[in-house]
C-alpha positions in Angstrom: 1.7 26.4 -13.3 5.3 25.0 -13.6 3.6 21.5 -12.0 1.0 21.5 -14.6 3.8 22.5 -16.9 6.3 19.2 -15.7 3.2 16.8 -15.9 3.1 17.4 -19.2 6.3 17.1 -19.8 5.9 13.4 -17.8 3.1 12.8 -20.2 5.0 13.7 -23.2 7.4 10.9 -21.7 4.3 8.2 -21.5 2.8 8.8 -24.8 4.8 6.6 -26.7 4.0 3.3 -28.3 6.2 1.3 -26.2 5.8 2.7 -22.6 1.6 2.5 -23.6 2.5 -0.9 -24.1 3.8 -1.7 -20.7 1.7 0.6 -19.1 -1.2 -1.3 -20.6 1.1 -4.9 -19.7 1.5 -3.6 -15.8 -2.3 -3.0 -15.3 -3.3 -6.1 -16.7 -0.6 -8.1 -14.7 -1.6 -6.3 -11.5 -5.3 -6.5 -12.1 -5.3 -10.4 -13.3 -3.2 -11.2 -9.9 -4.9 -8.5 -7.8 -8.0 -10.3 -8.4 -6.8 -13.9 -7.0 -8.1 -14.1 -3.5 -6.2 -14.0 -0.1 -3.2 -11.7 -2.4 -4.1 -8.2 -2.5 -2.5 -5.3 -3.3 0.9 -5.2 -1.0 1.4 -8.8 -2.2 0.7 -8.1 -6.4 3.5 -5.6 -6.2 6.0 -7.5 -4.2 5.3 -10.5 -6.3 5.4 -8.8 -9.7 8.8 -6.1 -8.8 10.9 -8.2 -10.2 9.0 -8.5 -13.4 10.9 -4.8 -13.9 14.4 -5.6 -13.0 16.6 -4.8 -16.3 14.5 -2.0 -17.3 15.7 1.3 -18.0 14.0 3.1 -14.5 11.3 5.8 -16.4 9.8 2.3 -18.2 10.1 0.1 -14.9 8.2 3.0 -12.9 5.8 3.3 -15.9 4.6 -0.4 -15.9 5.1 -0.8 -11.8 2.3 2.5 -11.4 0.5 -0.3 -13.6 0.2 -3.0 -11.4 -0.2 -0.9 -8.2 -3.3 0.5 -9.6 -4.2 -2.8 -11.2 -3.8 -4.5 -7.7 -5.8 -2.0 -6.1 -8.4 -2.6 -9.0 -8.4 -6.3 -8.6 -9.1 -6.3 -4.6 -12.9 -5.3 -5.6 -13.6 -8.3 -8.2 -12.8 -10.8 -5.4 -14.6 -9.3 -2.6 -17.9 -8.8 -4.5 -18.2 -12.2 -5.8 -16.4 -14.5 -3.5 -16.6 -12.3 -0.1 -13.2 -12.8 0.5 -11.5 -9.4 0.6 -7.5 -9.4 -0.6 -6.8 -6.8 2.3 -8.8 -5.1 5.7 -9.5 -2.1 2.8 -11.6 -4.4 1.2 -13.7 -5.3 3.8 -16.5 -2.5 3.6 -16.9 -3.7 -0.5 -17.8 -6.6 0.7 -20.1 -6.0 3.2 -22.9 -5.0 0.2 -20.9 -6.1 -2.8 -21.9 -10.0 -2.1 -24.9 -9.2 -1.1 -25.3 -7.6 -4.8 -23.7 -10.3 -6.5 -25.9 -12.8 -4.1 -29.3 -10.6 -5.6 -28.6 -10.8 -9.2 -26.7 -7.3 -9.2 -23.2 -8.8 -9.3 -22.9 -6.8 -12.8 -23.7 -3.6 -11.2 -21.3 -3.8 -8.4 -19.0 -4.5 -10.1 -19.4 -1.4 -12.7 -19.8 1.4 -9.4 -16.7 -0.5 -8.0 -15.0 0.2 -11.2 -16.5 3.8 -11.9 -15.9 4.6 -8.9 -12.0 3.7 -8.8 -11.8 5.9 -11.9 -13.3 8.6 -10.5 -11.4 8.5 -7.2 -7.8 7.7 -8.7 -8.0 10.4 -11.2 -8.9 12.9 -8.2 -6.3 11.6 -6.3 -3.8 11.8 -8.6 -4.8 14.9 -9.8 -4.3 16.3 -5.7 -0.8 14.4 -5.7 0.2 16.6 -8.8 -0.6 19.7 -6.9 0.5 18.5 -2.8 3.6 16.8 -3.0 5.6 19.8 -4.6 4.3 21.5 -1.4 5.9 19.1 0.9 8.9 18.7 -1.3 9.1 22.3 0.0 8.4 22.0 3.2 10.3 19.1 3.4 13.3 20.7 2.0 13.9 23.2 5.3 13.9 20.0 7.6 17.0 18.8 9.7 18.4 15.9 11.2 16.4 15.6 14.3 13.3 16.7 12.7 13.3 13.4 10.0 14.5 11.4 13.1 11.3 12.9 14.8 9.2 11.6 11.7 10.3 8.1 11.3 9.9 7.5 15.0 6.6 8.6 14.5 6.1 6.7 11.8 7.1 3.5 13.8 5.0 4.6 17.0 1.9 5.2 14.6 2.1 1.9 12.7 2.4 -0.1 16.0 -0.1 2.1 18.1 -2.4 2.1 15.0 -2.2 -1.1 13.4 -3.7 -4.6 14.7 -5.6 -5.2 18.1 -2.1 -5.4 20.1 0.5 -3.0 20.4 2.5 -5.3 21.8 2.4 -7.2 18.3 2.7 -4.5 16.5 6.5 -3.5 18.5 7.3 -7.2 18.1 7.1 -7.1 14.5 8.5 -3.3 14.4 11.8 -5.2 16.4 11.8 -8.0 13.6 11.9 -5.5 11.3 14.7 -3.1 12.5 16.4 -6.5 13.1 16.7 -7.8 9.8 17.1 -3.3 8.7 20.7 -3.6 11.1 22.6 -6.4 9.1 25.5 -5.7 7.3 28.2 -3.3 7.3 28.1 -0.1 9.9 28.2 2.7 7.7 30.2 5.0 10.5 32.3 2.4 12.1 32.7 -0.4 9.6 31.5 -3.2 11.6 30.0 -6.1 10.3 26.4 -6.7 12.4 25.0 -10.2 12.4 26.2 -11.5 9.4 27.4 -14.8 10.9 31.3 -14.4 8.7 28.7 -14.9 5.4 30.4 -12.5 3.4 27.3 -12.0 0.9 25.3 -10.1 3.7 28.3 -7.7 3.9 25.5 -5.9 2.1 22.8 -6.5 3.8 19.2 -8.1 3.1 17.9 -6.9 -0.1 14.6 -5.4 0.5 13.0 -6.9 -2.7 13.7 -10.5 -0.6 11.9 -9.4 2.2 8.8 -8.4 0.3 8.5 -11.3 -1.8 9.4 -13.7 1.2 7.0 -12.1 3.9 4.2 -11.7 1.4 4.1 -13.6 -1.0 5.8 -17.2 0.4 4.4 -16.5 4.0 1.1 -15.9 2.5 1.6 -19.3 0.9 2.7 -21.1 3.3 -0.3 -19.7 5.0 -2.7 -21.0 2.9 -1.6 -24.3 2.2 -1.9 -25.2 5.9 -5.7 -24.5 5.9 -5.9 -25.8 2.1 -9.4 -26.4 0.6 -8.7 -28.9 -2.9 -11.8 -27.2 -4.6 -12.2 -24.1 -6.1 -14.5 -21.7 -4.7 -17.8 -21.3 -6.1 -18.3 -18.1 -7.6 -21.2 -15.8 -9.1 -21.6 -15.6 -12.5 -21.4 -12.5 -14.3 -22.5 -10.2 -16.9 -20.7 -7.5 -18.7 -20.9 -4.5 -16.1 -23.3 -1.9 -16.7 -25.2 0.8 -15.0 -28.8 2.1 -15.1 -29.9 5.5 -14.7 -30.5 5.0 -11.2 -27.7 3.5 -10.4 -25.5 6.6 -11.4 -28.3 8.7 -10.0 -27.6 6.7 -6.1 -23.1 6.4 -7.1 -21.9 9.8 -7.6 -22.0 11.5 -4.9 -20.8 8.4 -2.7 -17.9 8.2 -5.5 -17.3 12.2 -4.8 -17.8 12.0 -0.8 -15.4 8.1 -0.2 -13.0 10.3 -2.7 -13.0 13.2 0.0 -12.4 10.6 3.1 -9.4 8.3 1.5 -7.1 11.0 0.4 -6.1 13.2 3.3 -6.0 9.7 5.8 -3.7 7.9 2.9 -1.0 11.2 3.3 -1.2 10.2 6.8 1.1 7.9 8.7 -0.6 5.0 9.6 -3.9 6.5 8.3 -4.1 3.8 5.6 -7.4 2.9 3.9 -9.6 1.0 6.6 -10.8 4.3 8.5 -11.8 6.4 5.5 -13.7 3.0 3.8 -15.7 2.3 7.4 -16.2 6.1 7.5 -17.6 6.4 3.9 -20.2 3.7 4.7 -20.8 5.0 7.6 -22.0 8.4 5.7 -23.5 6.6 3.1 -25.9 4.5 5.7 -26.8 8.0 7.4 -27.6 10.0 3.9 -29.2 7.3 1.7 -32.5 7.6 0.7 -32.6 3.5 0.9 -31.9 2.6 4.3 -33.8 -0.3 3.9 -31.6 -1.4 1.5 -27.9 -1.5 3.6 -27.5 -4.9 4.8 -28.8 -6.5 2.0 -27.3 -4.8 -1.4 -27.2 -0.9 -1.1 -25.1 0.4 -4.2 -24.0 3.5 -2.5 -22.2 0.2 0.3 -19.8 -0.5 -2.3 -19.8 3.2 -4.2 -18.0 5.2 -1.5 -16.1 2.8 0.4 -14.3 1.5 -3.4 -13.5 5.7 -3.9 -12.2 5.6 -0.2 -10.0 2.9 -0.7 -8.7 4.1 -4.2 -8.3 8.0 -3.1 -6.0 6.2 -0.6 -3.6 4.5 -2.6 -3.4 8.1 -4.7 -2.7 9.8 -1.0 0.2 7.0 -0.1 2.4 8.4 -3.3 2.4 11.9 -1.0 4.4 11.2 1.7 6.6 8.6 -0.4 7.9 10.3 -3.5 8.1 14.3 -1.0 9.4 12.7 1.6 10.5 9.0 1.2 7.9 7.6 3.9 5.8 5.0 3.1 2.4 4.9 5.2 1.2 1.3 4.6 2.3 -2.1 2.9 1.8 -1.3 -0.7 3.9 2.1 -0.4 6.7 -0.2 1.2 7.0 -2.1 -0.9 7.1 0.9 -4.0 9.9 2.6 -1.7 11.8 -0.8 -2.2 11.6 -0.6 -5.7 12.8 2.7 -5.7 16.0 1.3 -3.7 16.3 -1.3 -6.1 17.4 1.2 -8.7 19.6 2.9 -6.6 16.8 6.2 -5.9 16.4 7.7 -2.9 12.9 9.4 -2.5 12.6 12.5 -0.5 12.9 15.9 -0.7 15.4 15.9 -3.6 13.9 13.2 -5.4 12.0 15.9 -7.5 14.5 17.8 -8.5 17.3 14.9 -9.0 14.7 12.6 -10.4 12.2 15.1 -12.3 11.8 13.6 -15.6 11.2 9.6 -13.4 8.5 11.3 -11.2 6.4 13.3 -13.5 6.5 10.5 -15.7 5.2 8.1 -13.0 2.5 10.5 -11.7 1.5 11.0 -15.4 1.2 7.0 -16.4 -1.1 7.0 -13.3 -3.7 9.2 -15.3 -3.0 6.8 -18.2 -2.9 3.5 -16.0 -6.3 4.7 -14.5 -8.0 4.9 -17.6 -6.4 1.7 -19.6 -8.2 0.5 -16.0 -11.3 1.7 -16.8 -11.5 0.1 -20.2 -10.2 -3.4 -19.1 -12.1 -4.0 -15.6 -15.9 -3.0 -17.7 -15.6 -5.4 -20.6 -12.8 -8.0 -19.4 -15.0 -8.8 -15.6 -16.5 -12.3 -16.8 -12.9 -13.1 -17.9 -11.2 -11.8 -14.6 -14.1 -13.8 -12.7 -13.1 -17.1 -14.3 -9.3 -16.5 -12.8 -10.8 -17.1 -9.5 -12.1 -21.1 -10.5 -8.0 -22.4 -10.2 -7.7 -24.9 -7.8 -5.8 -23.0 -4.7 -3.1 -25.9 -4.8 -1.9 -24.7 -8.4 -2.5 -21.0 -7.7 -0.1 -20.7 -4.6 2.3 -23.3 -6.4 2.8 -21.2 -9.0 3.0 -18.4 -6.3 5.9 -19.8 -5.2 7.6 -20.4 -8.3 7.9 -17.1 -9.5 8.4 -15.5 -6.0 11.1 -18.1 -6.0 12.7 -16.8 -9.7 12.1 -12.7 -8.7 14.3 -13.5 -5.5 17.1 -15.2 -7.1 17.1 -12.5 -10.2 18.2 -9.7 -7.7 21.1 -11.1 -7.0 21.3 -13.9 -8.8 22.4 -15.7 -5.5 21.5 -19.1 -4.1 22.0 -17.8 -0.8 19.0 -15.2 -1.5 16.9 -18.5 -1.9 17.3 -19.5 1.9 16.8 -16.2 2.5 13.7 -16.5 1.0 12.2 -19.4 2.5 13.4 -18.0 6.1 11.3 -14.9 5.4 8.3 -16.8 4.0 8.5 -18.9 7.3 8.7 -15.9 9.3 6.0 -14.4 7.5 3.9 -17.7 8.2 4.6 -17.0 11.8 3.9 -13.6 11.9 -0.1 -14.6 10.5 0.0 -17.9 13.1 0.2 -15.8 16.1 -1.5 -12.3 14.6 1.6 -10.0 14.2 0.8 -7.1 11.4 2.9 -7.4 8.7 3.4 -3.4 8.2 5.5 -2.9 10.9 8.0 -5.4 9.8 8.2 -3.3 6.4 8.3 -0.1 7.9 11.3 -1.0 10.0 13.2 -3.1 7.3 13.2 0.2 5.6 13.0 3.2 7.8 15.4 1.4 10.4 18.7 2.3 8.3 17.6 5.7 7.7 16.6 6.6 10.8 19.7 5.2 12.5 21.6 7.7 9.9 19.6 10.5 10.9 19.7 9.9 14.7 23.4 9.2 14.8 23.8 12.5 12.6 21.9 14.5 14.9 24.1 13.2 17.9 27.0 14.2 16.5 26.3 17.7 15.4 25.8 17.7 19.0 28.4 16.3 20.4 26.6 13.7 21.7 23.9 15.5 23.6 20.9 13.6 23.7 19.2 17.3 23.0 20.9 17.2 19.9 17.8 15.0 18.9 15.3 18.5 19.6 15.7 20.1 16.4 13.6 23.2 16.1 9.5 23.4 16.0 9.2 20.5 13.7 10.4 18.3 16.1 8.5 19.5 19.2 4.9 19.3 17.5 5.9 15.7 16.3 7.7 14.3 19.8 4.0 16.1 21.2 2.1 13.8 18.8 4.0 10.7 19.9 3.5 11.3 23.8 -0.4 12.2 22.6 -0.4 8.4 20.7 0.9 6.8 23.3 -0.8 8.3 26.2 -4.4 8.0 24.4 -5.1 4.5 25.4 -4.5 5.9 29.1 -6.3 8.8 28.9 -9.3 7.4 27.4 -9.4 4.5 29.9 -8.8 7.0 33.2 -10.6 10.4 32.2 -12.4 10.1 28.9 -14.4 6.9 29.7 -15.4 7.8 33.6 -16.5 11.6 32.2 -18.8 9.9 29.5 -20.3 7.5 32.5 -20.8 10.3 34.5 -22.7 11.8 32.3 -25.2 8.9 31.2 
């Protein structure tokens, strides 16, 4: 009761002419640059963060839950009518959504895709309202060691997890941790690879790594396999549904909803599993098999809730416990730093008023969502007909202008261009992006809590074992690590056996 209680307390905080009006501002933002192919989600939000620098925080949070749900929103438009999905999450929506479009149906897809993030985001939320409180409290009685034991996990499960090579995955877990270390030692005072430039006394603002490894690495990216026309796309129709179409989407909206929550509270979990998963189900239980493969609604139906009840499970983990589980929640923990806030277990009762505000323009982002995507879908389909050379030019620009307004430094400018190049390397030679994130951010902190652990043990390397916590979670990391091992030496031969 006291949650429901404090979200509406967070939505008598929303309701107001002008935080409708930026709420209504961010989702446009992030669904009009969400729908631009090749930038995605992760990228809308680093791109668009400093678009709420000088706000007062409640606002900023309250137009940035905007454009994270607008980005998510957007990913759909541009993988059912070009086939190019922003993100992996995006991939299954493809898989029929073109097909769809391809068949005349482009209309339709797009309306489940919609319906369907409604549906799923509102559930979502709606679970994030009544977990994280119960984390908060579980995250409350934790220690030292035991937070050390998480974040390692955290950077063992994003490397073991992400990308086809673990090896890549640690390489760009080491960039990360890297670029985390510079600046001053908080416990001895030492300044750590700042070359005697006294403006990294401070370290690397997080907002310039974002914008640099997304946004100007993605552009660099892209200009060096440059196409100078436009890519065709499908026309379309204002969405709409028949009677069918609902008949063959709700349940896939219901059961994708069911799949992307619990694996977006996950570390690692992310959004690709529970979207391959979804369509999985949906091939099994349709009625239409004939139809996968070449259009099936229920293809786009569950795997767009999947990937929607995902984004809604990232906020868990973040805002109860300051983790973020993939790109876009990285880059939402940075915007937190940005204004000085610290999310964890505290964070709801030093914050209250910020947070139930954010989880209650959510609802409202969701349905301002709802009401633009339907009607506004020919409109958002023309945005994909700029030429790519003016599109990532303009990219640029503003990436450019967001990195020099957070400190207003020229130094943060090289900065920026170093991190787009390394981010241009990083998607030359196949190195995920999320580990690089993770440690920029995680690296600090866990080096606080490991070094705290150590001395409330005198320097005992048991002072890392904390109490059960810690045990099941050090288990869990031997388990990740092993698996490859144990699947190749004893799972593998047993199943051969056996056929």
């Amino acid at each position: 009761m006291d949650n429901l209680n404090h979200l509406l307390e967070g939505f008598a905080h929303v309701v107001t002419p002008m935080n409708l009006l930026l709420a209504l501002i961010g989702v446009t933002i992030g669904t009009a640059v969400g729908v631009l192919p090749g930038i995605g989600p992760a990228m809308t939000v680093a791109l668009l963060l400093p678009v709420t620098y000088g706000m007062e925080p409640t606002q900023a949070f309250i137009m940035f839950a905007g454009i994270f749900y607008g980005g998510m929103y957007g990913g759909s438009t541009t993988s059912i009518l070009l086939n190019t999905p922003g993100e992996s999450s995006s991939v299954v929506t493809a898989i029929e959504g073109n097909k769809m479009a391809k068949a005349g149906r482009a209309a339709q897809a797009l309306a489940t895709a919609a319906i369907g993030s409604f549906v799923a985001g509102t559930i979502g939320t709606l679970l994030l309202v009544l977990v994280a409180p119960l984390v908060v409290d579980f995250a409350v009685g934790l220690g030292a060691p035991d937070y050390f034991a998480i974040m390692l996990l955290s950077f063992i499960a994003v490397t073991a997890v992400l990308g086809s090579s673990r090896i890549r995955g640690f390489a760009s877990l080491l960039v990360g941790l890297v670029i985390g270390i510079v600046g001053i030692d908080s416990v001895s005072g030492q300044q750590r690879l700042t070359f005697g430039v006294p403006q990294l006394a401070d370290g690397i603002d997080v907002v310039v790594v974002a914008v640099g490894i997304f946004a100007v690495g993605e552009a660099l990216w892209v200009a060096a396999h440059l196409r100078r026309k436009p890519a065709g796309v499908i026309p379309v129709g204002v969405p709409w549904m028949g009677r069918e179409d609902w008949k063959r989407s709700w349940k896939p909206w219901l059961r994708g909803t069911a799949f992307g929550f619990p694996f977006g509270a996950m570390p690692a979990g992310g959004a690709e599993i529970p979207t391959f998963l979804s369509y999985a189900t949906e091939k099994k239980l349709t009625k239409h098999p004939e139809q996968f493969g070449k259009g099936a609604i229920e293809g786009v139906a569950g795997p767009e809730a999947a990937n929607n009840a995902s984004a809604a499970g990232t906020l868990v983990p973040m805002l109860a416990i300051g983790l973020p589980t993939n790109a876009t929640a990285a880059v939402m923990l940075a915007a937190f730093q940005s204004y000085g806030i610290q999310p964890g277990p505290l964070l709801f009762e030093r914050e209250s008023g910020l947070v139930w505000a954010l989880i209650a323009s959510l609802f409202i982002g969701n349905l301002l969502l709802l009401l633009l995507n339907l009607p506004l879908a020919p409109a958002w389909a023309r945005l994909l007909r700029i030429p790519r050379p003016y599109l990532y030019a303009g990219i640029v620009f503003f990436a450019s202008m967001g990195a020099y307004a957070v400190n207003a430094q020229p130094l943060d400018l090289f900065l920026l261009l170093t991190l787009g190049l390394i981010g241009f390397g990083m998607r030359r030679f196949g190195l995920p992006v999320l580990p690089l994130i993770v440690g920029v951010i995680l690296g600090p902190r866990a080096e606080l809590q490991g070094r705290r652990s150590l001395q409330l043990s005198g320097g005992e390397l048991s002072g890392l074992l904390g109490g059960p916590v810690s045990y099941v979670i050090y288990a869990v990391i031997v388990l990740v690590l092993a698996w490859p091992l144990v699947r190749r030496y004893i799972v593998r031969p047993l199943v051969e056996q056996r056929a």
